[in-house]
LUMSE-842057 format. One record per residue (C-alpha): residue number from 1; x, y, z. Coordinates in steps of 0.25 Angstrom, whole numbers. Example, Ala and Ser with C-alpha at 12.3 -4.5 7.8 and 13.67 -1.06 7.14 Angstrom:
2
[1,[49,-18,31]]
[2,[55,-4,29]]
//
This chain:
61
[1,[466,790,-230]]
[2,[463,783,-218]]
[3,[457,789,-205]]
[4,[456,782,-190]]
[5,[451,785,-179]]
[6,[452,778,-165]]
[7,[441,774,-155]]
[8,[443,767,-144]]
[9,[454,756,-147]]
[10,[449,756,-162]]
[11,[454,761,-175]]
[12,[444,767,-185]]
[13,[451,770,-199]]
[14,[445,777,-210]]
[15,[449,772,-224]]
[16,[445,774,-238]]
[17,[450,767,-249]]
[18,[441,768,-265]]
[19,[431,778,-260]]
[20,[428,767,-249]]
[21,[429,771,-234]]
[22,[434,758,-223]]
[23,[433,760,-210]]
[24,[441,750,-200]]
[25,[440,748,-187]]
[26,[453,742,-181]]
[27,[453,737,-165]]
[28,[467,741,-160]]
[29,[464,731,-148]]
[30,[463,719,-157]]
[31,[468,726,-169]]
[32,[455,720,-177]]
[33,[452,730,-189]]
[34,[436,730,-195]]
[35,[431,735,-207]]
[36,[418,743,-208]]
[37,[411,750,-220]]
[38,[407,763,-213]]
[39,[413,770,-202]]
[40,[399,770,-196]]
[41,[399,756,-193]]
[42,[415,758,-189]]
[43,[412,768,-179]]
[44,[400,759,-175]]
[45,[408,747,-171]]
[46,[418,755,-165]]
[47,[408,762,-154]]
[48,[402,747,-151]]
[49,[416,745,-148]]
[50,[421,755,-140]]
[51,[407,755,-131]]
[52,[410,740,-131]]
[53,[424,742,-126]]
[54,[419,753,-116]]
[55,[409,743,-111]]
[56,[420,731,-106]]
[57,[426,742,-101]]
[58,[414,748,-90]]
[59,[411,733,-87]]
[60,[428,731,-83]]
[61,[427,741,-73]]
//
């Protein structure tokens, strides 16, 4: 059973497939989809992101 959760303008599913747990970051900008082993590392690319996306933003302004 999968499980998602949206941040920002990306998609986080939760997956596991024989006993093994996949976490996928999908960009719904670009619609690039990464793989990463543990959702703490997800989550950690993720918050670079979004902080990197909030920081174009305040030098646009």
């Amino acid at each position: 059973m999968a499980k998602e959760r949206l941040v920002g303008s990306y998609l986080i599913r939760f997956t596991q497939s024989n006993g093994t747990q996949r976490v996928h970051v999908q960009d719904l900008r670009t619609r690039e989809v990464l793989e990463f082993e543990t959702w703490v590392a997800a989550w950690a690319f993720v918050d670079e992101a979004v902080h990197a996306d909030a920081a174009c933003d305040d030098t646009r302004s």
